[in-house]
KETOR-58849 format. One record per residue: residue in one letter; x, y, z of N, C-alpha, C in turn. Coordinates in Angstrom, 1 decimal, decimal comma. Example, Ala and Ser with C-alpha at 12.3 -4.5 7.8 and 13.67 -1.06 7.14 Angstrom:
BEGIN
R res    n_u    n_v    n_w   ca_u   ca_v   ca_w    c_u    c_v    c_w
R   A   13,2   -5,7    7,8   12,3   -4,5    7,8   13,2   -3,3    7,8
R   S   12,8   -2,2    7,1   13,7   -1,1    7,1   12,9    0,0    7,9
***
This chain:
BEGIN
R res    n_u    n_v    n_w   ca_u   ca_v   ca_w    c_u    c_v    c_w
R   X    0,9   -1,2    0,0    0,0    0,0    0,0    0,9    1,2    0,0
R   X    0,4    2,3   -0,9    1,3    3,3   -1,0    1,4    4,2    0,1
R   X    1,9    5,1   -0,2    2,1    6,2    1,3    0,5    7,0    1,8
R   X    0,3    6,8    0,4   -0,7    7,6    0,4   -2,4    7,2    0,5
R   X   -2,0    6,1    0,3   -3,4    5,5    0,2   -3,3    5,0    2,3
R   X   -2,0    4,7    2,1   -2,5    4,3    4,0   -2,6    5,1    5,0
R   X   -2,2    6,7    4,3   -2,9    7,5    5,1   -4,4    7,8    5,1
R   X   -4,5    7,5    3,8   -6,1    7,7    3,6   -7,1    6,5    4,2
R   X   -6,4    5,4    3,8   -7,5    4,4    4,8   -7,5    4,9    6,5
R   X   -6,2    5,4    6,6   -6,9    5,7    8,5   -7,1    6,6    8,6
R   X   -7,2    7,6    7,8   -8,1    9,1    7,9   -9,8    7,9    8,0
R   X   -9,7    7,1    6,7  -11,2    6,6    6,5  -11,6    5,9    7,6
R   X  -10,9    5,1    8,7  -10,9    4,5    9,7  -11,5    5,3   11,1
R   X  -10,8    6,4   11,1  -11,0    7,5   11,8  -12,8    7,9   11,1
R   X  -13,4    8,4   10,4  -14,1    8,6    9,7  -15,3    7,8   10,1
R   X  -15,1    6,1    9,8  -15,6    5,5   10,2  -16,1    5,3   11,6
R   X  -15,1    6,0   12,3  -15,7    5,3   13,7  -16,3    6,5   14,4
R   X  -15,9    7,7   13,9  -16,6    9,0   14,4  -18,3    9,6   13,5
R   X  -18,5    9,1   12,3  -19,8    8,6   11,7  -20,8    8,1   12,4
R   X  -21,9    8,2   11,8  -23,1    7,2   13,0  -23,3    6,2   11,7
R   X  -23,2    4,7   11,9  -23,2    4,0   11,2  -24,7    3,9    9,8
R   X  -24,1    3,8    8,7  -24,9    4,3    7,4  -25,1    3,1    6,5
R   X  -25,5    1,7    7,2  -25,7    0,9    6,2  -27,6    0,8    6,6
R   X  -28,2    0,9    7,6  -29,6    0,7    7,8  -29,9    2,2    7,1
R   X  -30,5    2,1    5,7  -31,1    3,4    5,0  -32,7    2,6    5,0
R   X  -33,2    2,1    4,6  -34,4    1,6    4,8  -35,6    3,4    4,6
R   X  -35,5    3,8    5,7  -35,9    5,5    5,7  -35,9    5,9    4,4
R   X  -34,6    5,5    3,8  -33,8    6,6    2,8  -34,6    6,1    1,6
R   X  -34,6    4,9    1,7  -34,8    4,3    0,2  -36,8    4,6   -0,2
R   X  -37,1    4,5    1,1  -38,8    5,0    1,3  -38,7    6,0    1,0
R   X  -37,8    7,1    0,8  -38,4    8,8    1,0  -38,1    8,6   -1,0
R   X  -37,0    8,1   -1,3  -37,0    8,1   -2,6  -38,1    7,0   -3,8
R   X  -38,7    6,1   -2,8  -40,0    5,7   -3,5  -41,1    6,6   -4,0
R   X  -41,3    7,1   -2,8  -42,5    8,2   -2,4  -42,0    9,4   -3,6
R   X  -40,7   10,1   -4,0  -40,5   10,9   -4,2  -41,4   11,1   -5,7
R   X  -41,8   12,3   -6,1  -42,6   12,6   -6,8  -41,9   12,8   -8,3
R   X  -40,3   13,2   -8,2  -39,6   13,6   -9,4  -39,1   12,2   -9,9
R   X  -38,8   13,0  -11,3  -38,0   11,6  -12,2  -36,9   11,4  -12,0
R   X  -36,5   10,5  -11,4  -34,8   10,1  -11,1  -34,7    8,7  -12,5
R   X  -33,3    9,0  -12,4  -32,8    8,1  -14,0  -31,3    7,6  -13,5
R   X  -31,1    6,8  -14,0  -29,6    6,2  -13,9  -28,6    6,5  -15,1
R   X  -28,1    6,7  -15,6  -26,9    7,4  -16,7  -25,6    6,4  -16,7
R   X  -25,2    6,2  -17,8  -24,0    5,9  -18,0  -23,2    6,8  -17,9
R   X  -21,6    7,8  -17,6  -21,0    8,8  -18,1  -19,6    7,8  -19,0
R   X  -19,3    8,2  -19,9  -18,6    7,3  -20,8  -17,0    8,6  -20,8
R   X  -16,5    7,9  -20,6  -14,8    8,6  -21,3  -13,6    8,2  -21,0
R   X  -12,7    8,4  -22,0  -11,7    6,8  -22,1  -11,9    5,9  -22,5
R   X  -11,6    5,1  -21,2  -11,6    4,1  -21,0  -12,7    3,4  -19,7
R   X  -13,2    4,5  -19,0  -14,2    4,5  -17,9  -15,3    4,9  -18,4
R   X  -16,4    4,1  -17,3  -17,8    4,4  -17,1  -18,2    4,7  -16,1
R   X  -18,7    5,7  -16,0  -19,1    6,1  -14,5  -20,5    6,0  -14,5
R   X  -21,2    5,5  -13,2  -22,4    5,1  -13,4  -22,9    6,0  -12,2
R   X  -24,1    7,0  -12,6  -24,3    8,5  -12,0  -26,2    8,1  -11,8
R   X  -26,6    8,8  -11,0  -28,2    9,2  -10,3  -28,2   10,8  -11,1
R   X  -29,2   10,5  -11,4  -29,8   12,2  -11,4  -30,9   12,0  -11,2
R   X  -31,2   13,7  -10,6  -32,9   13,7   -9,9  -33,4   15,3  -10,9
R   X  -34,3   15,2  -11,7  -34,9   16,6  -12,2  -35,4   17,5  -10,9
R   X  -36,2   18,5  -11,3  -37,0   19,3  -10,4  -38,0   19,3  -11,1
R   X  -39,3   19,4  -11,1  -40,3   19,6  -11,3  -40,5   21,5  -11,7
R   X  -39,7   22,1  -12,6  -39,8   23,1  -12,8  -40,0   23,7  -14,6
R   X  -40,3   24,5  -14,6  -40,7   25,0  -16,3  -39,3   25,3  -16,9
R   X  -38,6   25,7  -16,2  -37,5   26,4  -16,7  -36,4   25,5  -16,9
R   X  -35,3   25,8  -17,6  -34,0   25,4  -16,7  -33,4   26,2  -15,7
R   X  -32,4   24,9  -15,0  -32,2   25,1  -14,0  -30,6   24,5  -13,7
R   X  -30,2   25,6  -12,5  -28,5   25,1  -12,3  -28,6   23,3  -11,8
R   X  -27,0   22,9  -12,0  -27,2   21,7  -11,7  -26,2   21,4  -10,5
R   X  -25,9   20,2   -9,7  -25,4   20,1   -8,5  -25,1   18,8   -9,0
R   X  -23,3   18,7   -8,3  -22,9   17,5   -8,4  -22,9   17,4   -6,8
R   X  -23,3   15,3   -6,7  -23,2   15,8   -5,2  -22,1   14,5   -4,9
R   X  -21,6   14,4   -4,1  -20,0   13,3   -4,2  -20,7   12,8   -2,6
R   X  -21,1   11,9   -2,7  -21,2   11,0   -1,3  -20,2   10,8   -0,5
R   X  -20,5   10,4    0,7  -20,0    9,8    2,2  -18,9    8,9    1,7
R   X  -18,1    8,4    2,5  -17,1    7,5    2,1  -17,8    6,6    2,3
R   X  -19,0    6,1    2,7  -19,9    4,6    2,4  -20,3    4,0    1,4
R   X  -20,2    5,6    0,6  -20,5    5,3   -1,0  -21,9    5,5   -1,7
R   X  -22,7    5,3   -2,6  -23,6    5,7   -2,9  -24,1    5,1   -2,8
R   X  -24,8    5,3   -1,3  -26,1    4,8   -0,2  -27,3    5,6   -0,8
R   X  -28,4    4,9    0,1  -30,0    5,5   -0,4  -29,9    7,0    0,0
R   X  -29,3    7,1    1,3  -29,3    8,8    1,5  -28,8    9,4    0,6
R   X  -27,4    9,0    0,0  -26,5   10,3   -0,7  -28,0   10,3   -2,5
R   X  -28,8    9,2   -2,5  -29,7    9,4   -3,3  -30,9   10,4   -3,1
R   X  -31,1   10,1   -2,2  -32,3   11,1   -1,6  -31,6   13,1   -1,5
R   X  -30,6   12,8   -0,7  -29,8   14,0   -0,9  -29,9   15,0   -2,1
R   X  -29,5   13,8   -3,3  -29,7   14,5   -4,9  -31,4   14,8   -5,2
R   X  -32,3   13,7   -4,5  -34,0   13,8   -4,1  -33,9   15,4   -4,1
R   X  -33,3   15,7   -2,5  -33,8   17,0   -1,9  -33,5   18,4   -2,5
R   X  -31,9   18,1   -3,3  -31,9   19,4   -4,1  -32,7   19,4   -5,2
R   X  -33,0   18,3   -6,0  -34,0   18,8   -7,1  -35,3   19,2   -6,5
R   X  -36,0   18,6   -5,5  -37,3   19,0   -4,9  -36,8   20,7   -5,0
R   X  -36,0   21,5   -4,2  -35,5   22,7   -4,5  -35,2   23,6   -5,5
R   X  -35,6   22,7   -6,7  -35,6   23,4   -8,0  -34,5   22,8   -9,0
R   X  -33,4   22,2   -8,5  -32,0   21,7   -9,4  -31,7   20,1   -9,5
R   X  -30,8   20,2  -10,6  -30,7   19,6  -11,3  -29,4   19,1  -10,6
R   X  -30,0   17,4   -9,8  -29,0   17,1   -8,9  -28,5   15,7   -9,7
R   X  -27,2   15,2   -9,6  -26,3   13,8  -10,2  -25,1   13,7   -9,2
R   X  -25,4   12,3   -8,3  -24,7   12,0   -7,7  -23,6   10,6   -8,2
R   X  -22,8   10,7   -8,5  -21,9    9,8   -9,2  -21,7    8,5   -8,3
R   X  -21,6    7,5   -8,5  -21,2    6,5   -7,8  -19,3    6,0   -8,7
R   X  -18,8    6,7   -7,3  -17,2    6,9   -7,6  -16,5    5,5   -7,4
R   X  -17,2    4,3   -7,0  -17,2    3,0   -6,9  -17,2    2,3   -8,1
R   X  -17,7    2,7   -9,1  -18,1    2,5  -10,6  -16,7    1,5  -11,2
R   X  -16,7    0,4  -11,6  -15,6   -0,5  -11,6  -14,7   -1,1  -11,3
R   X  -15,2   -0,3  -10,0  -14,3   -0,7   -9,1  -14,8   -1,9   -7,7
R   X  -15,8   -2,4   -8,0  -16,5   -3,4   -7,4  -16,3   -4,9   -7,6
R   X  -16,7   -5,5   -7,0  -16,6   -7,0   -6,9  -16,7   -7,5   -8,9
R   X  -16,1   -8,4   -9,5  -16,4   -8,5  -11,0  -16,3   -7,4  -11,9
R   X  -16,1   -6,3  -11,3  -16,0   -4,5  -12,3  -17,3   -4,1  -11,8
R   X  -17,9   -4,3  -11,2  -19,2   -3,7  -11,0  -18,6   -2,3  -10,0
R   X  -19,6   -1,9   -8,8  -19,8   -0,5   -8,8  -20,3   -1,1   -6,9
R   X  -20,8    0,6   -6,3  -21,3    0,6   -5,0  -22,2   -0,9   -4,6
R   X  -23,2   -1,1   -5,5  -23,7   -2,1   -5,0  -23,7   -3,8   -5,2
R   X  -22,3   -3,6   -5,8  -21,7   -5,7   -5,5  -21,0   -5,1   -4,7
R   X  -20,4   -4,4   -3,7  -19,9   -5,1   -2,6  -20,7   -5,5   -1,2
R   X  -20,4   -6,2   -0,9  -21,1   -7,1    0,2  -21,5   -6,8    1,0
R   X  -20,9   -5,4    1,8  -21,2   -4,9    3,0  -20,8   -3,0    2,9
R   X  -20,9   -2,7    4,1  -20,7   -1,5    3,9  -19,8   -1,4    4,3
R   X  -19,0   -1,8    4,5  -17,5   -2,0    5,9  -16,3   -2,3    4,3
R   X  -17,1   -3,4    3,2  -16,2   -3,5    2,6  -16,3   -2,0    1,3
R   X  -17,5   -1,6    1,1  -17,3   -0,5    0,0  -16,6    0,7    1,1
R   X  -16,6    1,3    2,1  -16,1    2,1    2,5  -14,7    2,0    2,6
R   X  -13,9    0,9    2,9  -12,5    0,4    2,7  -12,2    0,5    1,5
R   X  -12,7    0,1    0,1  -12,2    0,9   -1,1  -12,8    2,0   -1,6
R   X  -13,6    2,8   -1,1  -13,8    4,2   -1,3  -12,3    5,0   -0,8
R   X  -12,0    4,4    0,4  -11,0    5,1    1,2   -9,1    5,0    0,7
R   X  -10,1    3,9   -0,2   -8,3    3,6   -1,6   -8,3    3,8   -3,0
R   X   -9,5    4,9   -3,3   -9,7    5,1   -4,8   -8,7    6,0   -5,0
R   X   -7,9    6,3   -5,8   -7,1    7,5   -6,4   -7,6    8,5   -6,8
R   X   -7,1    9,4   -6,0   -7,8   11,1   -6,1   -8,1   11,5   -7,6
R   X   -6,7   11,2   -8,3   -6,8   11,6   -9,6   -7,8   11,0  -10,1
R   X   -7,8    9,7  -10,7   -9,1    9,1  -10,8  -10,7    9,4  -10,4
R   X  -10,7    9,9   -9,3  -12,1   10,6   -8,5  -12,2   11,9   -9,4
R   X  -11,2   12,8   -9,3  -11,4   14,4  -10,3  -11,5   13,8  -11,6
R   X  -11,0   13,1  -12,5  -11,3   13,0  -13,4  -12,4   12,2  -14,0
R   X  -13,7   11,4  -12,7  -14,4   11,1  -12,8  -15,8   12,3  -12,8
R   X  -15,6   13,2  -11,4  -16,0   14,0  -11,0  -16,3   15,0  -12,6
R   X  -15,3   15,3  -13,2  -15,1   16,6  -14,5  -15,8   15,6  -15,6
R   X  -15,9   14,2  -15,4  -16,7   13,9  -16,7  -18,2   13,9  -16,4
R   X  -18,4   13,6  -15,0  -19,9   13,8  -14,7  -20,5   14,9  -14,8
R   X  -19,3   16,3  -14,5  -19,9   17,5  -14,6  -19,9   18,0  -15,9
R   X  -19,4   17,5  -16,5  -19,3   17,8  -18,3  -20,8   17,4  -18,6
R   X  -21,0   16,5  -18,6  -22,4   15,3  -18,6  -23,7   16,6  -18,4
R   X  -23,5   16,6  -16,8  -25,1   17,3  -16,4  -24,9   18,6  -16,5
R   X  -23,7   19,4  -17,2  -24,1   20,6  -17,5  -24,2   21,3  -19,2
R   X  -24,4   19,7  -20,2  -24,7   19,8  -21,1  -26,4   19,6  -21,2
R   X  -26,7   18,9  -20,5  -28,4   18,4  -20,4  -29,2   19,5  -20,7
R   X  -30,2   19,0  -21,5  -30,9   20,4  -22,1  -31,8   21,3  -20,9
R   X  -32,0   20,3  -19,4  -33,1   20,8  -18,3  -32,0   21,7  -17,7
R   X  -30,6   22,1  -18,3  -29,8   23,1  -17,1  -28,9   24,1  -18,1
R   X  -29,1   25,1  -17,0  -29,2   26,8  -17,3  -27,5   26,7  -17,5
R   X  -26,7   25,9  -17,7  -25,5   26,3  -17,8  -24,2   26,4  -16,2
R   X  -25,3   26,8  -15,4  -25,0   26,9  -13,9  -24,5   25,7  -13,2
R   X  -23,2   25,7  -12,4  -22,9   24,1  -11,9  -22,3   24,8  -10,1
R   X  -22,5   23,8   -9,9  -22,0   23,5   -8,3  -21,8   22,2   -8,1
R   X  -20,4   22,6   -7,0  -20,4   21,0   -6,2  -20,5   20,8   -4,7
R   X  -20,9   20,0   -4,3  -21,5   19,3   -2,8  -21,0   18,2   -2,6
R   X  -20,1   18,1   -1,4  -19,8   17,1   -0,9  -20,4   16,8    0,8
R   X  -20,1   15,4    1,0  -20,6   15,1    2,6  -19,3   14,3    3,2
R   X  -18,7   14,4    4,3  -18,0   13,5    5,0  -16,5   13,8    4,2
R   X  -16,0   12,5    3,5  -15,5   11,9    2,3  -15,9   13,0    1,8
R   X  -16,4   12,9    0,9  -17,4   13,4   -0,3  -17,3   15,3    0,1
R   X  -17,1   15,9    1,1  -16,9   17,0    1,4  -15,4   17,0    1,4
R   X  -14,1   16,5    1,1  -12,8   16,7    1,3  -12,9   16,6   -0,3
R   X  -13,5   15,7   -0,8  -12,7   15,9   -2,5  -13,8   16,9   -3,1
R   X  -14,8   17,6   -2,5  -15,4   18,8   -3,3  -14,7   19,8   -3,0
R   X  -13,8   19,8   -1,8  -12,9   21,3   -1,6  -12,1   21,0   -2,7
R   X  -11,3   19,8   -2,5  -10,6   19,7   -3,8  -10,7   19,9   -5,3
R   X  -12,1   19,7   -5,4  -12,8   19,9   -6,9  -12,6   21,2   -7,3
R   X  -12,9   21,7   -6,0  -13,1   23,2   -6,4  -11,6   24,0   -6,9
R   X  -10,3   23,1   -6,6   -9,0   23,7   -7,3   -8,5   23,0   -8,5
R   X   -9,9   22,6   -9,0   -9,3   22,2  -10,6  -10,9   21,9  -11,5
R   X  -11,6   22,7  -10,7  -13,0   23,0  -11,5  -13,3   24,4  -11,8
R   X  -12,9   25,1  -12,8  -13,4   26,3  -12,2  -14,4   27,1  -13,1
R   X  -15,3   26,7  -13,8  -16,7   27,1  -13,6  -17,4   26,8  -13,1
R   X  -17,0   26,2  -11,8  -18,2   26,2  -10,5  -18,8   27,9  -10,2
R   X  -20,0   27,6   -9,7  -20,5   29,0   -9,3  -20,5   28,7   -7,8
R   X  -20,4   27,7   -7,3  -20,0   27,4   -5,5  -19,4   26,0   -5,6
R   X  -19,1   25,8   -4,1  -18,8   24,4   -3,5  -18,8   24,6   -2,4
R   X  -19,9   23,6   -1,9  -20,5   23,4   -0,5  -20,2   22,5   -0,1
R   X  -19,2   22,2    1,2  -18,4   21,5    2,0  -18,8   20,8    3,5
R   X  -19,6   19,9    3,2  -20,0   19,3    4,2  -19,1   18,5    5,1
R   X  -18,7   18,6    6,9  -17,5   17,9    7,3  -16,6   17,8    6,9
R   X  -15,9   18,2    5,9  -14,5   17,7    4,9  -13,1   18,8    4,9
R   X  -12,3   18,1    5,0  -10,8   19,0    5,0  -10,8   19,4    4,4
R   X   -9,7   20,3    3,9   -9,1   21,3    2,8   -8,1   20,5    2,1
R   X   -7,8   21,4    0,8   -6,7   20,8    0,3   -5,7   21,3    0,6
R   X   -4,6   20,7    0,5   -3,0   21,3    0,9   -2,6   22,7    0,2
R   X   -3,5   23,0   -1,4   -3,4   23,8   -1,7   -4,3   24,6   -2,3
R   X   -5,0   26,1   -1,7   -5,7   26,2   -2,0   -5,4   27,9   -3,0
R   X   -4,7   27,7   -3,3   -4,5   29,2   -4,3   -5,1   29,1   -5,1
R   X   -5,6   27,6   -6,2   -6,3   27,6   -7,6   -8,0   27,6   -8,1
R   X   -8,1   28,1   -6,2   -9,9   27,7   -6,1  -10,7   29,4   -6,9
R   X  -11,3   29,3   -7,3  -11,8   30,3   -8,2  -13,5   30,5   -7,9
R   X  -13,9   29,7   -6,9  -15,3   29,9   -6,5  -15,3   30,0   -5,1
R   X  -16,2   30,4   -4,4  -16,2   30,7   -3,0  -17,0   29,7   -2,6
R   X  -16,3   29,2   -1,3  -16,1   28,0   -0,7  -17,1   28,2    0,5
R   X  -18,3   27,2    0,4  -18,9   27,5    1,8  -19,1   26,0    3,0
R   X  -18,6   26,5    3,9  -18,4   25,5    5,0  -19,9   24,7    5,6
R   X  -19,8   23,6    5,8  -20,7   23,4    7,1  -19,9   22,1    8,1
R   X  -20,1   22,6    9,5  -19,1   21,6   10,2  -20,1   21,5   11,2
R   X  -19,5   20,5   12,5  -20,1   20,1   13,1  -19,5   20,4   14,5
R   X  -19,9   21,0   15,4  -19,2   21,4   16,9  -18,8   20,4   17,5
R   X  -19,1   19,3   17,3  -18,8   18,0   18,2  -17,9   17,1   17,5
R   X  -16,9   18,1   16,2  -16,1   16,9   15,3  -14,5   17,3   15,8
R   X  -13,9   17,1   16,4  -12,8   17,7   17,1  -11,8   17,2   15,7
R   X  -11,6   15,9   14,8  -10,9   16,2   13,5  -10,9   16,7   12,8
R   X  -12,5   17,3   11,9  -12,5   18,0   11,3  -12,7   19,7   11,8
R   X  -12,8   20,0   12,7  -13,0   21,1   13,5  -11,7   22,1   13,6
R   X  -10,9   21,2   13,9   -9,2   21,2   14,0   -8,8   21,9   12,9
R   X   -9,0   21,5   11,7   -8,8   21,9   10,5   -8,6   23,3   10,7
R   X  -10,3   23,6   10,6  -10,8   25,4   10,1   -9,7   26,1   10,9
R   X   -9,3   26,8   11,8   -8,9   27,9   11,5   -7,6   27,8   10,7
R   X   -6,6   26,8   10,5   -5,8   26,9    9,5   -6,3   27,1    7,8
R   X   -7,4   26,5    7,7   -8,2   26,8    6,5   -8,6   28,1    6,5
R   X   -8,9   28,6    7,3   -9,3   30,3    7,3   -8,4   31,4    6,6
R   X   -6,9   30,6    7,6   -5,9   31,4    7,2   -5,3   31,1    6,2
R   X   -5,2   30,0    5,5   -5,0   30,1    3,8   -5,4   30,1    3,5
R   X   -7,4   30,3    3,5   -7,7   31,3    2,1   -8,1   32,2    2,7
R   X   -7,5   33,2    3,4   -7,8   34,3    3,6   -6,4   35,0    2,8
R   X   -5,0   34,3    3,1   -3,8   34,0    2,8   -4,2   34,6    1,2
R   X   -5,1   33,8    0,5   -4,8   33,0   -0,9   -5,7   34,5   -1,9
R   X   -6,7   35,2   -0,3   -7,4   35,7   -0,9   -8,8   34,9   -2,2
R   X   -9,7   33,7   -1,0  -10,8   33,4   -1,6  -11,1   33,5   -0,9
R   X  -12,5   33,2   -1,0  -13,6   33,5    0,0  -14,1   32,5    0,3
R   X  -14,2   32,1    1,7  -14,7   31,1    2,3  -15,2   31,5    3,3
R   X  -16,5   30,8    3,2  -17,5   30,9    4,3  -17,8   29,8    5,1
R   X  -17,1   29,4    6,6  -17,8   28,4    7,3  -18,2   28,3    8,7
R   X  -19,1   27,6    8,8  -20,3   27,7    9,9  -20,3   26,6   10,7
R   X  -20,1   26,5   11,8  -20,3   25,3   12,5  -21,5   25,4   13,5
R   X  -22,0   24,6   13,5  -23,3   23,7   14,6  -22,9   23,4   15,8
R   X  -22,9   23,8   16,6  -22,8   23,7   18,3  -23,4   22,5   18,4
R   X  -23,4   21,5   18,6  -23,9   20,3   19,5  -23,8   18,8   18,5
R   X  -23,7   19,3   16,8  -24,2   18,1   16,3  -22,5   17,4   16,0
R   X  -22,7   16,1   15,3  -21,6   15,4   15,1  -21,2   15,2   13,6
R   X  -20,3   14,8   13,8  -20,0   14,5   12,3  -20,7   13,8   11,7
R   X  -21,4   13,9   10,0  -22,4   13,1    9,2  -23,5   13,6    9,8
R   X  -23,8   15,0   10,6  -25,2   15,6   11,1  -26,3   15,6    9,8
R   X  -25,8   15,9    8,4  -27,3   15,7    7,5  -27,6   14,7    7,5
R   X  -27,0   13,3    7,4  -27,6   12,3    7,2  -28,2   11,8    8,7
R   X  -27,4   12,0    9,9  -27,8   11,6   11,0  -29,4   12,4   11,6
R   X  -29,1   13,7   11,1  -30,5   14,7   11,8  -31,6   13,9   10,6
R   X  -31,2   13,4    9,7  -32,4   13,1    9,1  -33,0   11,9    9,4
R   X  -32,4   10,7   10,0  -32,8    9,3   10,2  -33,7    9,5   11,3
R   X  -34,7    9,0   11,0  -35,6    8,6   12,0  -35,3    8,0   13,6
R   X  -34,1    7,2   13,0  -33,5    6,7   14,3  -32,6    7,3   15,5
R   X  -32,3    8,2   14,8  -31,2    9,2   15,4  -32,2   10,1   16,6
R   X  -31,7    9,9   17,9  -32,5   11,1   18,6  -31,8   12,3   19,3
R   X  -30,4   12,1   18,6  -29,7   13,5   18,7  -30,4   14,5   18,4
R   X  -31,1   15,4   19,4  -31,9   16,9   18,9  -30,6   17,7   18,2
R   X  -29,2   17,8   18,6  -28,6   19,1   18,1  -28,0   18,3   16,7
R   X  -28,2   17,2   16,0  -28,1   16,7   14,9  -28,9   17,4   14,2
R   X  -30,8   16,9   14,7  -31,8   17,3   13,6  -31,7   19,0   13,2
R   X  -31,6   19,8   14,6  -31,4   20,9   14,4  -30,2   21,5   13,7
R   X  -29,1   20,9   13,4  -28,0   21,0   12,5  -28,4   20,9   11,2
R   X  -28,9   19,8   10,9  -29,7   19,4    9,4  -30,4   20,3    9,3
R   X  -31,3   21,0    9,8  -32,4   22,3    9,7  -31,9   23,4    9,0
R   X  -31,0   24,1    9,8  -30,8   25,2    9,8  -29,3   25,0    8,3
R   X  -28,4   24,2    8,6  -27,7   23,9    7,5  -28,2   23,7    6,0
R   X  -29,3   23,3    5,8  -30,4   23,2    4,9  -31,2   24,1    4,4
R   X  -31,5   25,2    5,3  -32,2   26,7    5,2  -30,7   27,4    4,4
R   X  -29,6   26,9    5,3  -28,5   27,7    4,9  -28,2   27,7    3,2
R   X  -28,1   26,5    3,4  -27,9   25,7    2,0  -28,7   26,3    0,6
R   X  -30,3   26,2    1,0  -30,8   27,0   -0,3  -30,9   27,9   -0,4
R   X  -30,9   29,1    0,4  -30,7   30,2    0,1  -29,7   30,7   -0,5
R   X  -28,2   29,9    0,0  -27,2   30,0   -1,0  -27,1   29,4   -2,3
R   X  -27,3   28,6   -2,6  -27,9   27,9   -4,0  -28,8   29,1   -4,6
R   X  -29,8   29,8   -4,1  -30,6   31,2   -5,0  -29,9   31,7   -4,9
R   X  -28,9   32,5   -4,3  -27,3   33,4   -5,0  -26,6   33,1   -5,7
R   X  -26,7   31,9   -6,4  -25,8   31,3   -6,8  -25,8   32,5   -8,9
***
C-alpha cells in the first residue's frame, strides 16, 4: 500500500468510527419511493471508464442550475440518493456519481460489494486523480443536459466533502462548492469559487482543521465561508435526518444547514 493510500484508509478508519453507522437506509430508500420527481440512472462514458451516475430533475418550467453531489465515504447509499431527491425537490438539477463504478466485486460499482465495511475500505483507496477526473466527466455530462441553465456547483458530505474542496481547485466554472464535514486541500491558491463551510461542533478532527483553513484562504485571498453547529456530530445531515437518530442538536443542525444551503444555492 502506498504512502498515500495508507494515510487515507486511516483518515477513513477514523471517519468511520466517528460517523453514526450508514448501512440501515431503509428510511432513505422510502423517502425516494414516495418521491414525486423523475430520477434516472446514466452511464457517463470517457476513455476508457464508465461512471455510473443518479440524477434527480425538479419539477420546474424552466431550466435550472445543476449540483454535483459526491457521497459519504460509504459510497452511494440510499441517503446520498435522496440527498440528490432533496436538491431537485428545490428546483436543481441534482447527479450523484457512484465513484465505486468499476471498481467493485467482478467491475461492478457501489452495490456488488457485500457490505458497507467493505465498499467504505475501497472508497478510502480510490485514487484522487481518478475521482477528479471522474468528478469533471460527470460535470461535463449534467451541464450539457438540455433541463440546465448552464449553472454548476459542487457538494460534498463526510469523504465526499474533502474531494469537493478539492474539486473546487481544478474545476473552475463552479459557481459554489459546499463543503460538508471535509478538510481542505494542501493547496488552495487555484480555487476560483467561494467555498462554503458546514461543520459540526462535536467533530474535534474535522474542526481542527478550520482555523488553518481560514488562514489560507484568507492567505490565498478566496472567499470562504464556514459555519459550524454547536452540539451536532460529524455526518449531522444524514444523521439529523434518520428517524433513528434522537440526537436533537443533529436534527437541528440538518435544519438550519439546509435553510442555509438554499438560500445560498438562489445566490448562486
Amino acid at each position: 500500500m502506498t504512502n498515500w493510500k495508507r494515510i487515507a484508509f486511516l483518515a477513513a478508519v477514523t471517519v468511520f468510527a466517528t460517523c453514526a453507522q450508514a448501512s440501515a437506509q431503509e428510511w432513505a430508500k422510502q423517502l425516494l419511493i414516495k418521491s414525486p420527481r423523475h430520477q434516472e440512472w446514466v452511464d457517463v462514458k470517457y476513455g476508457n471508464r464508465t461512471v455510473h451516475a443518479f440524477v434527480v430533475y425538479p419539477e420546474v418550467s424552466t431550466k435550472a442550475p445543476a449540483v454535483v453531489v459526491v457521497h459519504e465515504i460509504f459510497g452511494l447509499t440510499d441517503w446520498a440518493r435522496s440527498a440528490a431527491d432533496d436538491l431537485a425537490a428545490a428546483g436543481y438539477v441534482a447527479i450523484v456519481p457512484d465513484l465505486l463504478s468499476g471498481f467493485g466485486p467482478h467491475g461492478g460499482g457501489f452495490s456488488d460489494f457485500a457490505s458497507t465495511d467493505d465498499a467504505t475500505k475501497a472508497v478510502s483507496q480510490l485514487n484522487p486523480d481518478i475521482v477528479t477526473a471522474d468528478l469533471n466527466a460527470v460535470a461535463d455530462y449534467v451541464k450539457k443536459l438540455p433541463a440546465v441553465n448552464g449553472k454548476l456547483a459542487v457538494a460534498g458530505f463526510c469523504w465526499g466533502g474533502d474531494v469537493a474542496f478539492r474539486f473546487a481547485t481544478v474545476r473552475h466554472d463552479l459557481k459554489a462548492a459546499f463543503v460538508f464535514y471535509g478538510s481542505p486541500p494542501t493547496d488552495v491558491t487555484r480555487i476560483t469559487t467561494p467555498v462554503y463551510g458546514f461543520y459540526a461542533g462535536n467533530d474535534a478532527r474535522i474542526g481542527a482543521t478550520i482555523p488553518a483553513t481560514i488562514d489560507a484562504m484568507k492567505s490565498a485571498g478566496k472567499p470562504y465561508y464556514p459555519v459550524t453547529y454547536d452540539g451536532a456530530g460529524h455526518g449531522f445531515m444524514r444523521a439529523g435526518e434518520d428517524p433513528g437518530n434522537t440526537n436533537a442538536a443533529n436534527k437541528k443542525a440538518r435544519a438550519d444547514a439546509w435553510t442555509r444551503w438554499a438560500t445560498l444555492l438562489k445566490a448562486m
